[in-house]
C-alpha positions as CSV (number, residue, x, y, z in Angstrom):
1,X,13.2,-7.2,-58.8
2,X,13.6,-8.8,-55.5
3,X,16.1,-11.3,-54.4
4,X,14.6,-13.9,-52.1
5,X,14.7,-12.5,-48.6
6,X,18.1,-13.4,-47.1
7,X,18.1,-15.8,-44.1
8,X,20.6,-18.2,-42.4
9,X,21.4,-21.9,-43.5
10,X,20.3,-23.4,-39.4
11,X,16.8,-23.0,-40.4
12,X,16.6,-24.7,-43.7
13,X,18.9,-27.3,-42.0
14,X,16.7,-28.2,-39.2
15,X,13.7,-28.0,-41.3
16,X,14.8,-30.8,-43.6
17,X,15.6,-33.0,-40.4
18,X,11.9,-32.5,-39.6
19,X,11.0,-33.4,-43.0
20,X,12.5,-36.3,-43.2
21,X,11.8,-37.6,-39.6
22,X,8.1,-36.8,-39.8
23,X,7.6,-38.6,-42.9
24,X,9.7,-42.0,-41.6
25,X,11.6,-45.2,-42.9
26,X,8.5,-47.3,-42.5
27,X,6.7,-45.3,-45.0
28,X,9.5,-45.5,-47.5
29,X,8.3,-47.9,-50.8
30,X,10.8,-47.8,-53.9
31,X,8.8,-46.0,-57.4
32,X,6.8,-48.7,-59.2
33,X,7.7,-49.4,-62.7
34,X,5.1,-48.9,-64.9
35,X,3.4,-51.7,-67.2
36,X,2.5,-49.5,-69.2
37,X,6.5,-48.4,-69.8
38,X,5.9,-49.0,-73.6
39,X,3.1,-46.7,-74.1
40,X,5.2,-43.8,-73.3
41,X,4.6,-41.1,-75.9
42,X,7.4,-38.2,-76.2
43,X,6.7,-35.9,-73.2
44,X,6.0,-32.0,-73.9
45,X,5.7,-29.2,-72.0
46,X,4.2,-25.5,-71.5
47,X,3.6,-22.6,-69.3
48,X,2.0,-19.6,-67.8
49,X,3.0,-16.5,-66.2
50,X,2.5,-13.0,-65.3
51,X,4.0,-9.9,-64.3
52,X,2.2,-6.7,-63.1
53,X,3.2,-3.2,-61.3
54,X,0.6,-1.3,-59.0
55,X,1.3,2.2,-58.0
56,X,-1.1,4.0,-55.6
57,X,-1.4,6.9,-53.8
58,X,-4.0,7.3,-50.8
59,X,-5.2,10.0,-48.6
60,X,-5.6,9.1,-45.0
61,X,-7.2,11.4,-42.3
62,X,-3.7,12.2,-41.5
63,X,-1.5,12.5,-44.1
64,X,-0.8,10.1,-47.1
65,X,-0.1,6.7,-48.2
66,X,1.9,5.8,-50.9
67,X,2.6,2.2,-52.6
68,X,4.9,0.5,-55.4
69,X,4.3,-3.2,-55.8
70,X,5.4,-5.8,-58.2
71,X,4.6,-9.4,-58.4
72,X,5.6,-12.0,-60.7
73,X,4.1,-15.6,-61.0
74,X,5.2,-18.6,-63.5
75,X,4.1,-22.1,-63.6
76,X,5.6,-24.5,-66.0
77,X,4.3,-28.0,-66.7
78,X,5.9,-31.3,-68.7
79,X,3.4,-34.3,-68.8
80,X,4.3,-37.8,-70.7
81,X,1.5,-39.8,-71.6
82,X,2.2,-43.5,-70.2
83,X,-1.0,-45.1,-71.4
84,X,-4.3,-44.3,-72.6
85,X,-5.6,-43.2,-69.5
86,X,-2.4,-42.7,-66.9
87,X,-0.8,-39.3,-67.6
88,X,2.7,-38.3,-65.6
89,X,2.6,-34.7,-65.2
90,X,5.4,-32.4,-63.0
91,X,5.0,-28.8,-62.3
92,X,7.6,-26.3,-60.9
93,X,5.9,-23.1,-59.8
94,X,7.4,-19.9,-58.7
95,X,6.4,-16.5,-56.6
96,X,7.4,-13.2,-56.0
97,X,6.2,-10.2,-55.2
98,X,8.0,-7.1,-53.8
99,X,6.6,-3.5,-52.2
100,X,7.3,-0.5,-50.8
101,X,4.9,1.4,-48.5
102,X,5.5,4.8,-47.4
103,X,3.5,7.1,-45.0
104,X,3.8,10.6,-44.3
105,X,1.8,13.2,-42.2
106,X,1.3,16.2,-42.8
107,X,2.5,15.4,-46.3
108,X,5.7,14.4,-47.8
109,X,7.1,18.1,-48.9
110,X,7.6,19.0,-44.9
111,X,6.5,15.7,-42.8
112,X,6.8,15.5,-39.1
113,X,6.0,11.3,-39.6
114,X,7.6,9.3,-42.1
115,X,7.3,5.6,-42.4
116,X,9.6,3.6,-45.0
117,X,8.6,0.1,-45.6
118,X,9.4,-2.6,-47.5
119,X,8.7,-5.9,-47.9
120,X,9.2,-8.9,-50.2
121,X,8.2,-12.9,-50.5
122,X,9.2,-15.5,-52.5
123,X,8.0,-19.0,-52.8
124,X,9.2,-21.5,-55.2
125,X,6.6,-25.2,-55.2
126,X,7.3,-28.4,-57.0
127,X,4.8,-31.1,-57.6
128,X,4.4,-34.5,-59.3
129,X,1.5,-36.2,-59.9
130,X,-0.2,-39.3,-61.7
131,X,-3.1,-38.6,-63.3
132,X,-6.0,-41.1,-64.6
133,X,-9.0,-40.3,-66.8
134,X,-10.9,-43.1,-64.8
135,X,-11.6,-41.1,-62.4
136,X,-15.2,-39.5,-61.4
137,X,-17.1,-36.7,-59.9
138,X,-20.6,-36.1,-59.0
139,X,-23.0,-33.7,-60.7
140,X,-26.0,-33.9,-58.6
141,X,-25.0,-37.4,-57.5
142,X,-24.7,-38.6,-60.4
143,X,-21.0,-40.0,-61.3
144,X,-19.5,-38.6,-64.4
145,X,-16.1,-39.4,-66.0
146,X,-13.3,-37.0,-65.0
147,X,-9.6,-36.8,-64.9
148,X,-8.0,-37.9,-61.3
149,X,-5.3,-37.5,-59.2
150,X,-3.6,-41.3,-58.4
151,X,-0.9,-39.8,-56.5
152,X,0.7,-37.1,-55.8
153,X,3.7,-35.8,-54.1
154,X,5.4,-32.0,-53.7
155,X,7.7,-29.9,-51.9
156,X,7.5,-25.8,-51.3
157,X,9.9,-23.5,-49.8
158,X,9.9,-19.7,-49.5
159,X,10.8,-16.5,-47.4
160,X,9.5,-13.4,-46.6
161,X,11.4,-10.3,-45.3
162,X,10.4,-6.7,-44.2
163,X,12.0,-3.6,-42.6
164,X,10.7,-0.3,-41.2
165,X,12.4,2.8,-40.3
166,X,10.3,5.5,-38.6
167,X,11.0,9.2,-38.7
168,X,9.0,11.3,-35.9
169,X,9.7,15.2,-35.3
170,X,8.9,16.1,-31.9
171,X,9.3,19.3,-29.6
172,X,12.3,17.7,-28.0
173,X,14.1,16.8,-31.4
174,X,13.8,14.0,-34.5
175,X,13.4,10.1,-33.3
176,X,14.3,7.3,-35.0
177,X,12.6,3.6,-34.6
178,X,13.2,0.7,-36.9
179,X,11.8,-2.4,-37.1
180,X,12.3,-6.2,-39.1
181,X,10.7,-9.3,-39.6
182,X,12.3,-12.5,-41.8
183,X,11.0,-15.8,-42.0
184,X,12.0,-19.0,-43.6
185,X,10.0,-22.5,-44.3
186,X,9.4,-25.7,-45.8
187,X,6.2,-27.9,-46.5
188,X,5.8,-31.0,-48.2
189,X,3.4,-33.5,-49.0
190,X,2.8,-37.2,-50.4
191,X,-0.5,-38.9,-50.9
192,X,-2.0,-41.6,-52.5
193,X,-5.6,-41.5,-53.2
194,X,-8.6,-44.1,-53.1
195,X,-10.4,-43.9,-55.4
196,X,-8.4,-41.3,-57.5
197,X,-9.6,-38.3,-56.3
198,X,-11.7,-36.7,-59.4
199,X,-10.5,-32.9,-60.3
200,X,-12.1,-31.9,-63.8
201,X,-15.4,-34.0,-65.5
202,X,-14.0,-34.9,-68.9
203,X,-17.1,-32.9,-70.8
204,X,-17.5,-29.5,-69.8
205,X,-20.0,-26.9,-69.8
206,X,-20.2,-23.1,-68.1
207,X,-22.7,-23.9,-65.3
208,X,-21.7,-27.4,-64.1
209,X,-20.3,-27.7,-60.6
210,X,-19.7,-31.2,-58.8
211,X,-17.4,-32.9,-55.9
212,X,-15.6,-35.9,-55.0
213,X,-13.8,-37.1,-51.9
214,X,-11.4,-39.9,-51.7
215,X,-9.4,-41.3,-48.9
216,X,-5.3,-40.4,-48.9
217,X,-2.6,-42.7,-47.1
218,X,0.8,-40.8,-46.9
219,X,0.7,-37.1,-45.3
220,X,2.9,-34.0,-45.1
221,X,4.0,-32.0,-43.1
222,X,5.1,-27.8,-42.7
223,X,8.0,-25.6,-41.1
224,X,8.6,-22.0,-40.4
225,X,11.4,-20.3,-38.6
226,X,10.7,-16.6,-38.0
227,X,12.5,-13.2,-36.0
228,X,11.1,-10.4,-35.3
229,X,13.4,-7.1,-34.4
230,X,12.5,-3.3,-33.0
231,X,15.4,-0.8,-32.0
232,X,13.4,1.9,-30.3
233,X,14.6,5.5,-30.0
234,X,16.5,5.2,-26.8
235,X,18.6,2.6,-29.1
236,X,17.6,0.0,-26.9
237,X,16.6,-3.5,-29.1
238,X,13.9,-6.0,-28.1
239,X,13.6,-9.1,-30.3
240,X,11.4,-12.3,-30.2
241,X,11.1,-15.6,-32.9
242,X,10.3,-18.7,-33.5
243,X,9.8,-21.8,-35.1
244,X,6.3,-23.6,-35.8
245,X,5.5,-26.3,-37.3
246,X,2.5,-28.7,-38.2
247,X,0.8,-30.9,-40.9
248,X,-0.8,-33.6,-42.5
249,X,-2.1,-36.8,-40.3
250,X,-0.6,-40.3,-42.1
251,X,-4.1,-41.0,-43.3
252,X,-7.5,-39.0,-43.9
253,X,-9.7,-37.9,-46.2
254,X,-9.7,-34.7,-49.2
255,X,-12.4,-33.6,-51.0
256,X,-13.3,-31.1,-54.2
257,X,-15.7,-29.0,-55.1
258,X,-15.8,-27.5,-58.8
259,X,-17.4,-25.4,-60.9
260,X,-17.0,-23.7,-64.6
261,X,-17.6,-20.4,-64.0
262,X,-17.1,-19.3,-67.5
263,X,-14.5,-19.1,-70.0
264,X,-11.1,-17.9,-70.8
265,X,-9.8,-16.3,-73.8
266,X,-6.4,-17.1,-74.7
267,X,-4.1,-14.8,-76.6
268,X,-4.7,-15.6,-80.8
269,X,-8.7,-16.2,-79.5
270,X,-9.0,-19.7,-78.3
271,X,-11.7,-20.0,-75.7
272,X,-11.6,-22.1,-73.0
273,X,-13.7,-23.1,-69.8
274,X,-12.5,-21.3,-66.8
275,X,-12.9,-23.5,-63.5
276,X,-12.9,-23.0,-59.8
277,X,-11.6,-25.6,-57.6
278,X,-11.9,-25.7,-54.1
279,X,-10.1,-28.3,-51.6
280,X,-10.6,-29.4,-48.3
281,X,-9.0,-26.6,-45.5
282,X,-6.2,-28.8,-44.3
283,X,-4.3,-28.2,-47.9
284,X,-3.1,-25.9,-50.0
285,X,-3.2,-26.6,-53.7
286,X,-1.8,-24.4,-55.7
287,X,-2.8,-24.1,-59.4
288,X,-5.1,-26.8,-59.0
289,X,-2.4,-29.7,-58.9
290,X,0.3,-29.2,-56.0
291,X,-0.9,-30.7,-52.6
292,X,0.3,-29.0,-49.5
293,X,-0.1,-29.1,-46.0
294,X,-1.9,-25.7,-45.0
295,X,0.0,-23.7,-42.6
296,X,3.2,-22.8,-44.3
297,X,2.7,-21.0,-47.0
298,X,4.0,-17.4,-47.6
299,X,1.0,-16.0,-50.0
300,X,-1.6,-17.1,-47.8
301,X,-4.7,-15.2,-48.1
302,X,-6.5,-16.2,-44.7
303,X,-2.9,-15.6,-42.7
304,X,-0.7,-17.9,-40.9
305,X,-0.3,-19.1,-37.6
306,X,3.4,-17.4,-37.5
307,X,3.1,-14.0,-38.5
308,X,1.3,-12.2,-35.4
309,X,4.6,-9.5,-35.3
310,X,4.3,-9.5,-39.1
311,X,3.5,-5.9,-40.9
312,X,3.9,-6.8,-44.3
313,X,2.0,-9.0,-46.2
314,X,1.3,-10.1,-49.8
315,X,-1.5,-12.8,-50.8
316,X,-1.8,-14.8,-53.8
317,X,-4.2,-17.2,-54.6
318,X,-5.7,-19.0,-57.6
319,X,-8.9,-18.4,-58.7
320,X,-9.5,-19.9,-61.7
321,X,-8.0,-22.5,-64.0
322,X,-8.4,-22.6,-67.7
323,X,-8.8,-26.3,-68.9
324,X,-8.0,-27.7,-72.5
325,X,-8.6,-31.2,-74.0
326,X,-6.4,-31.4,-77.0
327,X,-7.5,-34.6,-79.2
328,X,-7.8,-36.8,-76.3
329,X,-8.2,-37.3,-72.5
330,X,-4.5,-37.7,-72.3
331,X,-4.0,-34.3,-73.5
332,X,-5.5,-32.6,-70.6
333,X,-3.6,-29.4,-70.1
334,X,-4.0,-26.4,-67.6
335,X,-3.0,-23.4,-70.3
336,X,-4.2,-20.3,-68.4
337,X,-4.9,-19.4,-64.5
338,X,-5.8,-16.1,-62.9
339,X,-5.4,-15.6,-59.1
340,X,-6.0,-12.7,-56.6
341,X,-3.2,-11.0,-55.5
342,X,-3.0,-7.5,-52.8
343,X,-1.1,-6.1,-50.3
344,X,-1.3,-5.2,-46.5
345,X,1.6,-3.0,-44.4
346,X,1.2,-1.2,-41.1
347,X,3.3,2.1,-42.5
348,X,0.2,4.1,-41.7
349,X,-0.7,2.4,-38.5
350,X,2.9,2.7,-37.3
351,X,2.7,6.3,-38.1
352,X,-0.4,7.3,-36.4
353,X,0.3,5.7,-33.2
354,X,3.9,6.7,-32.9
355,X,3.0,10.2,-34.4
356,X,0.2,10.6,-32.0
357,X,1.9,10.0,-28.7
358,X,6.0,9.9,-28.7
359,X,6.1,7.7,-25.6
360,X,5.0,4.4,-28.1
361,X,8.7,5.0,-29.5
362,X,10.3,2.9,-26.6
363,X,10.3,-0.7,-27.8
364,X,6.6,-2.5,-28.4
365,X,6.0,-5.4,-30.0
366,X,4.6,-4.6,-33.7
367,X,0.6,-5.8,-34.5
368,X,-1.0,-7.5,-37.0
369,X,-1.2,-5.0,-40.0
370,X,-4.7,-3.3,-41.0
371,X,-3.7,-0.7,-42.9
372,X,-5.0,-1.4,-46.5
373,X,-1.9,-1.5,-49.5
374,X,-2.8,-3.0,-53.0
375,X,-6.6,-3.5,-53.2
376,X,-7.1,-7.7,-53.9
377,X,-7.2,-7.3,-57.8
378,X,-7.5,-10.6,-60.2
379,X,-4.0,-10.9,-62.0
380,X,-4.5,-13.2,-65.4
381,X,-1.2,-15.3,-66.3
382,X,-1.3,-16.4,-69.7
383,X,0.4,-18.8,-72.4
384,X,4.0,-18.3,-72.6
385,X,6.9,-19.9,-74.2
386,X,8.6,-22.7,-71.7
387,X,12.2,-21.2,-72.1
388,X,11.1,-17.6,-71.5
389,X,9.4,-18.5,-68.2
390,X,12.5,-20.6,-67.1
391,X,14.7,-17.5,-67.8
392,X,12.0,-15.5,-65.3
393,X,11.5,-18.3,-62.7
394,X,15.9,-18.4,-62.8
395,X,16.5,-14.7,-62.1
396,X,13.1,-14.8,-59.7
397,X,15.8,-17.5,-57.3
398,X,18.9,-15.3,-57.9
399,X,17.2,-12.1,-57.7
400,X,18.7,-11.1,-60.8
401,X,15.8,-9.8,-62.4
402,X,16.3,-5.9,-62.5
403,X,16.3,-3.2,-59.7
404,X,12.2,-2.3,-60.0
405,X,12.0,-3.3,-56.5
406,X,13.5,-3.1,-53.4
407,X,16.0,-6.3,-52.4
408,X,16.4,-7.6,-49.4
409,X,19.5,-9.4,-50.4
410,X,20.1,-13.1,-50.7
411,X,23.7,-13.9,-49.6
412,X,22.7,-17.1,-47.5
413,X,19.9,-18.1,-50.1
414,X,22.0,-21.2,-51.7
415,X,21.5,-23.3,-48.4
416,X,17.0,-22.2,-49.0
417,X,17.4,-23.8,-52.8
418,X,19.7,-26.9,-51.4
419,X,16.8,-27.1,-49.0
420,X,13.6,-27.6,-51.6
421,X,16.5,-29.7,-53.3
422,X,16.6,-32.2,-50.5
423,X,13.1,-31.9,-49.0
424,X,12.0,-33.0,-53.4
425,X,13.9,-35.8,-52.9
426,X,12.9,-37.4,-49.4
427,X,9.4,-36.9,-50.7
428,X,10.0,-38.6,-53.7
429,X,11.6,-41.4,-51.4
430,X,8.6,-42.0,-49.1
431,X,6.1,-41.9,-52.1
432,X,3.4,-44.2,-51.7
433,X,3.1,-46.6,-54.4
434,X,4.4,-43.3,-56.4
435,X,4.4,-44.8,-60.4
436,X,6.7,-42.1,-62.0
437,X,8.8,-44.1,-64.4
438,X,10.1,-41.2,-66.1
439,X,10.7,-37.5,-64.5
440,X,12.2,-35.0,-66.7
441,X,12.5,-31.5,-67.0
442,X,11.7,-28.8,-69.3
443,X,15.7,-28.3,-71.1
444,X,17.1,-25.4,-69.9
């Protein structure tokens, strides 16, 4: 199990500074107590999570492609009921996935190309939201009751490392090239919705799809520091990095589309209606409830603009959602999800071209990766006991979670987690009208 790729504390450092400067004092408006404080029921919580291997091999036109993956995903949930139709609900998702990629040519019993690659990702999100079941959606215009976002705000923080070390025979003896890419980054996020932007109708049937759009005050914003490094066979070293950013403007507009696309069968048989929610482009919700500014995150399926010198890649992204009423409105729960998750690396790209003619071993700067690894498959994460998927999530940050994967080490990683730490709470601080009387966490 991976170890969240190792990086230095100047980039987390300076990302928090842009946090916090982006979102400003003028903006900053203490937590509102709630009227509704003694209406507060005992708070509970639950989970999801999965774990899957993939092992392929491929034949190429010139020689073979071989791939281990893992990935891991857990999303844990506490809600407290604060009155018959506010609901308080928190969620602490986390990440990983780990791979390595290696290409050889002939084969891999006598090979005159060898490519060794690996590469890993983490990404750990926190989000907390008020939700009201006064909200609506439209079903062919018409408005239905739904459960809706008041406000929300959430933090995310992750890495991503990969290495490469090339092995060419050629007439004048064996070369050597290796190459590395790292990156670390922040995002967060705080809006406050009008109307409260509808997520889920309150009745639900396989077939119905409908939208809402509401107007957000608050923004977000998004941070990535990258390097990228080649030694070539001459031993000479070219490097290049850098440090984008972007996000959220203070005010603007989100909208929804969903549909129930079918249903879900839980472990013991319960059935449930499987949605599909899709938001705006400028955010990234993950699992349906945390709000992010698009741009930063590490398991982005459509790319980023950061990772052009990149030759690894993993993608996750949710898919569908399985949605339960228990009793009453304010017992909406999210018990099951399924996302897509694959793979991309360049192992067989790098090999071909530095294979085919020896002079592309002096130092060039690596491409975009093409070379297909794990083929997008849909990975279900089901019920699981709360303490079980805190256990994972904890040895997911510490990378303590076995040795199935390759590690990319995480000496410098306490100063990543003090980072989501202090970017939580300066989004907490500059909540808009945020109405979270009571924020606690599943016991550990």
């Amino acid at each position: 199990m991976l170890a969240p790729p190792s990086t230095g504390p100047a980039a987390i450092v300076v990302t928090i500074a842009l946090m916090v400067g982006f979102l400003g004092p003028s903006l900053i408006v203490a937590p509102a107590e709630s009227a509704s404080a003694a209406a507060v029921v005992p708070s509970d919580s639950w989970a999801y999570g999965a774990q899957r291997w993939f092992n392929l091999s491929v034949s190429t036109p010139n020689g073979v492609h071989v791939i281990q993956a893992e990935m891991s995903w857990y999303t844990i949930f506490e809600r407290t009921n604060v009155s018959a139709s506010v609901t308080q609900l928190s969620v602490e998702r986390t990440v990983a996935s780990t791979f390595t990629s290696t290409y050889c040519s002939p084969d891999c019993t006598s090979p005159t190309v060898e490519v060794l690659l690996s590469h890993s990702a983490y990404e750990h999100a926190v989000g907390f939201l008020n939700l009201t079941r006064d909200a609506v959606v439209y079903e062919d215009g018409t408005a239905v009751s739904a459960i809706g976002v008041l406000n929300t705000s959430a933090s995310a923080s992750g890495a991503v490392g990969s290495t490469a070390n090339v092995t060419v025979v050629t007439p004048q003896g064996t070369r050597h090239v290796t190459e590395s890419y790292n990156a670390t980054g922040a995002a967060a996020a705080h809006l406050a919705f009008t109307p409260a932007l509808g997520l889920i109708p309150t009745a639900l049937n396989v077939g119905d799809r409908w939208n809402a759009t509401s107007a957000y005050t608050g923004g977000g914003t998004w941070a990535v520091t990258w390097s990228y490094s080649k030694t070539d066979a001459s031993g000479t070293t070219t490097s290049d990095a850098g440090s984008p950013l972007g996000g959220l403007n203070v005010t603007g507009n989100v909208s929804v589309d969903g549909t129930v696309v079918g249903t879900m069968t839980l472990p013991g048989g319960t059935v449930l209606p499987a949605v599909t929610l899709e938001f705006s482009s400028e955010l990234d919700v993950l699992d349906g409830v945390i709000f992010l500014p698009h741009g930063g995150g590490f398991f982005d399926l459509s790319g980023a603009p950061w990772d052009g010198e990149a030759f690894g890649f993993a993608h996750l992204a949710t898919h569908r959602l399985a949605v339960q009423f228990s009793g009453s409105y304010t017992m909406f729960q999210l018990r099951a999800a399924s996302s897509y998750y694959g793979t991309e690396d360049g192992a067989p790209e790098m090999g071909e071209q530095m294979g085919g003619n020896p002079n592309l071993l002096t130092a060039t700067p690596s491409t975009t990766a093409t070379s297909t690894g794990v083929p997008t498959t849909e990975v279900a994460a089901a019920p699981m006991a709360v303490a079980d998927a805190q256990a994972a999530s904890g040895c997911l940050t510490t990378g303590t979670c076995g040795t199935t994967g390759p590690s990319t080490g995480g000496s410098a990683f306490p100063w990543l987690y003090v980072g989501i730490a202090l970017v939580v709470a300066a989004v907490v601080a500059v909540g808009v009208s945020y109405a979270l009387v009571v924020r606690r966490r599943p016991s550990k």
